[in-house]
RODO-2510 file (C-alpha; in nm, 4 decimals, decimal comma):
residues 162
     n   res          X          Y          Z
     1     x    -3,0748    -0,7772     1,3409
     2     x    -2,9131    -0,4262     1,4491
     3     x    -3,0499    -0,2972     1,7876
     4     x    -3,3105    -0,0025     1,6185
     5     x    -3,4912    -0,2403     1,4038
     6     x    -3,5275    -0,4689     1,6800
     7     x    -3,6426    -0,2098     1,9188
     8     x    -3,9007    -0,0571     1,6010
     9     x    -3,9888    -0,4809     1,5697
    10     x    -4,0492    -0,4868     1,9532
    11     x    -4,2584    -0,1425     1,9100
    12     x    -4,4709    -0,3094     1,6224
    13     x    -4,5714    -0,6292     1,7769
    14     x    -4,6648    -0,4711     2,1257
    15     x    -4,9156    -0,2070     1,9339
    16     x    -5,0904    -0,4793     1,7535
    17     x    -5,0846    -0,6783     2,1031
    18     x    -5,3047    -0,3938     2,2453
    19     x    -5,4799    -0,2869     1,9297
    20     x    -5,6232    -0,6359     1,8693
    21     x    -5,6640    -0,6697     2,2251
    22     x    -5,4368    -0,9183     2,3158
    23     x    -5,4972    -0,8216     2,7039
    24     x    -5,1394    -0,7761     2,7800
    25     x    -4,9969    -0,5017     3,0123
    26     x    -4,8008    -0,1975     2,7824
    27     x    -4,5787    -0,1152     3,0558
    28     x    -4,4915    -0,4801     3,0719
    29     x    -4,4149    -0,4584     2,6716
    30     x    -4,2140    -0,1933     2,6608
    31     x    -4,0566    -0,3565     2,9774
    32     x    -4,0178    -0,6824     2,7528
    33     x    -3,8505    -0,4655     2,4533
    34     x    -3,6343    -0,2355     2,6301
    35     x    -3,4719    -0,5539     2,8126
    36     x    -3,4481    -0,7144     2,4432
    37     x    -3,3479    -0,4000     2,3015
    38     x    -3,0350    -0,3658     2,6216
    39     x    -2,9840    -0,7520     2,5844
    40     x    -2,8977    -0,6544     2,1953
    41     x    -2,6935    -0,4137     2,2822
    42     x    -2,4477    -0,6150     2,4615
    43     x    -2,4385    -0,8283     2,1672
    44     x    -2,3283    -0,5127     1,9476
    45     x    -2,0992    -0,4127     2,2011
    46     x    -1,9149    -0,7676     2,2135
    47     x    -1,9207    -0,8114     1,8478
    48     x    -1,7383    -0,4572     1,8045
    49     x    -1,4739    -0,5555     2,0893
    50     x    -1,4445    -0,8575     1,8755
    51     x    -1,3773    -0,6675     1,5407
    52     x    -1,1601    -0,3834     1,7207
    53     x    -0,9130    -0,7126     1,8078
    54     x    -0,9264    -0,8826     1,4660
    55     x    -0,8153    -0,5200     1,3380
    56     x    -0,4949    -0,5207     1,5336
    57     x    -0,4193    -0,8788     1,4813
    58     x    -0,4920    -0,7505     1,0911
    59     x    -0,2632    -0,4585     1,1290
    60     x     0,0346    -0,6468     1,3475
    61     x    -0,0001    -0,9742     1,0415
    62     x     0,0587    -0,6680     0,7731
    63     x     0,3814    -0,5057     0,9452
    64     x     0,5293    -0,9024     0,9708
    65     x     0,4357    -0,9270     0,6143
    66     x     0,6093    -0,6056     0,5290
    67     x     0,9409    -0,6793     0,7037
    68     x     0,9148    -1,0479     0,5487
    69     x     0,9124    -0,8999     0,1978
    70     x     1,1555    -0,5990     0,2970
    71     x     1,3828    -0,9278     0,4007
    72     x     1,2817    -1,1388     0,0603
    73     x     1,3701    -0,8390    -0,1147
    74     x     1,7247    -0,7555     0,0490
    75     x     1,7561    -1,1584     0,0044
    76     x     1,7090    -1,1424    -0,3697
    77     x     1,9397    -0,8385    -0,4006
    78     x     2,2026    -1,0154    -0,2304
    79     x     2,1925    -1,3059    -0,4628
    80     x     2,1744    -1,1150    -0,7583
    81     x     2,5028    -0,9536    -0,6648
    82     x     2,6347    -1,2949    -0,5747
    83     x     2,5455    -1,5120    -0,8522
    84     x     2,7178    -1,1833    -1,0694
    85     x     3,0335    -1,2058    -0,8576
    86     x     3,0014    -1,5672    -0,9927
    87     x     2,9600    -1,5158    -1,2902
    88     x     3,2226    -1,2555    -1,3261
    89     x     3,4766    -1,5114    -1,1731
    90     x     3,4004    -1,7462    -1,4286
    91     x     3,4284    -1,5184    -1,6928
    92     x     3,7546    -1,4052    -1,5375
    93     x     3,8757    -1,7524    -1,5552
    94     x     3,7722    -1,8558    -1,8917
    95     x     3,9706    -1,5475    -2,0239
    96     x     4,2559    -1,5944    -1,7984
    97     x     4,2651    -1,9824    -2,0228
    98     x     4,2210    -1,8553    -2,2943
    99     x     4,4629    -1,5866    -2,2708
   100     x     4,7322    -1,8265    -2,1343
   101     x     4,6543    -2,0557    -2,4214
   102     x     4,6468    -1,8103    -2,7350
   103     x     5,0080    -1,6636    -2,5668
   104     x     5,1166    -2,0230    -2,5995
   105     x     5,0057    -2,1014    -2,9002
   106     x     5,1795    -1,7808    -3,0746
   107     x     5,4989    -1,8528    -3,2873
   108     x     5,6777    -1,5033    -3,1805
   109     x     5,5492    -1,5824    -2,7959
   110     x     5,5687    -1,9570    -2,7336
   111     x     5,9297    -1,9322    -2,5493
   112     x     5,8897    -1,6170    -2,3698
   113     x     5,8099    -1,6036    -1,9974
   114     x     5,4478    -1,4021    -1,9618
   115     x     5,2135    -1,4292    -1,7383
   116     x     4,8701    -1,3457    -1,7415
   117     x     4,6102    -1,2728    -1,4786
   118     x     4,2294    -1,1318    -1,5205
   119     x     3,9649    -0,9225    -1,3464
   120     x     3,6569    -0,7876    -1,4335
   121     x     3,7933    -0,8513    -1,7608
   122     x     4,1230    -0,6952    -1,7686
   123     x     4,3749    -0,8880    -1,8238
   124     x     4,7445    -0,7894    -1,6957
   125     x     5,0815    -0,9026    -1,8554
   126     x     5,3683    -0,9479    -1,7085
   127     x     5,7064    -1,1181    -1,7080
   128     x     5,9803    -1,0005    -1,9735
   129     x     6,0646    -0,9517    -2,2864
   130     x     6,3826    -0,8888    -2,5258
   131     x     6,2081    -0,5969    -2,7246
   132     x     5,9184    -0,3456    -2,7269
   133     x     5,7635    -0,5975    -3,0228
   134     x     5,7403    -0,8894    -2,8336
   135     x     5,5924    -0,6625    -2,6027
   136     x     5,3117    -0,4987    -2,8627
   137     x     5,2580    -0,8988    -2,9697
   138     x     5,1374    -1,0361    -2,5964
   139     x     4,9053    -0,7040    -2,6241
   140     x     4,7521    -0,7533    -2,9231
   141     x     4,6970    -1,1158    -2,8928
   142     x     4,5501    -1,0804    -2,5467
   143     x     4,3526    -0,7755    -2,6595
   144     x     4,2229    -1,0242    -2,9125
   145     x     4,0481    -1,2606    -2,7414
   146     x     3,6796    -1,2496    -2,6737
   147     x     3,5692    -1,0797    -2,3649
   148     x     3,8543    -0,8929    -2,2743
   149     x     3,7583    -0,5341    -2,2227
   150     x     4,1276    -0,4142    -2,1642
   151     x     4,5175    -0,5157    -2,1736
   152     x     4,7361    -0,3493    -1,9923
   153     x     5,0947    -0,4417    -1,9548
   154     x     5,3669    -0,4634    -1,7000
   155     x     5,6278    -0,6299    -1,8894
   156     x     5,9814    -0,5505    -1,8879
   157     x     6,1501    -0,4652    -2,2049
   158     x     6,5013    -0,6154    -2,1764
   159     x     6,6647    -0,4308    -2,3966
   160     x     6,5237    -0,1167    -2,3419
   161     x     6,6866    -0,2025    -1,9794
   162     x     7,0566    -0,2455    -2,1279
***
């Protein structure tokens, strides 16, 4: 019960004390409710302290729960960006075989010395060649393969070199 009703309560049952004659002393009532009404008082005042404290706790619980997800979110960013890196190097390495392989596996190719390496998807000849067509053939048959976003060459043209 807040403090005023309990004062107006107090205030209520002392005027029907003296109006029905109950004998007691009004000073002494009022006496009796003003202590009550102080003694509630307290209780307001401790129970505010008490809410006042729970706020901060309440406010100090939210900033930790901020950072945290500031933290979960920098976390998650960081793994994205990872697991791509990861992914990326797979990808790198399943075009680098297959590159390798379809070089190999060429009629015009199979007994010339190139080399292939990948990343990001760009794959880079080298090694050398008699003539500017064997040259155009690792290109286009590298160029071919799935995933491969870009060929570019640093083979030597023997020939050309004579």
């Amino acid at each position: 019960m807040t403090a005023p009703r309990y004062l107006l309560l107090t205030l209520v049952v002392a005027s029907l004390s003296l109006a029905c004659g109950g004998g007691s002393d009004p000073v002494a009532d009022v006496a009796a409710a003003n202590a009550a009404v102080a003694g509630q008082q307290k209780e307001v005042d401790a129970a505010k302290k008490v809410v006042t404290e729970r706020k901060k706790e309440v406010e100090k619980a939210q900033e930790r729960l901020a950072e945290a997800q500031k933290t979960l979110q920098e976390e998650e960013r960081e793994r994205d960006r990872l697991a791509s890196e990861v992914d990326r190097s797979a990808l790198d390495t399943a075009l680098f075989r297959a590159v390798q392989q379809r070089l190999l596996q060429d009629g015009k190719l199979a007994n010339v010395a190139i080399t292939a390496s990948v990343s990001g998807g760009v794959v880079t000849l080298s090694g050398s060649v008699d003539s500017q067509e064997l040259n155009e053939r690792a290109v286009e048959v590298a160029g071919k393969v799935s995933g491969v976003e870009r060929v570019e060459s640093r083979i030597r043209v023997l020939a050309a070199a004579r």
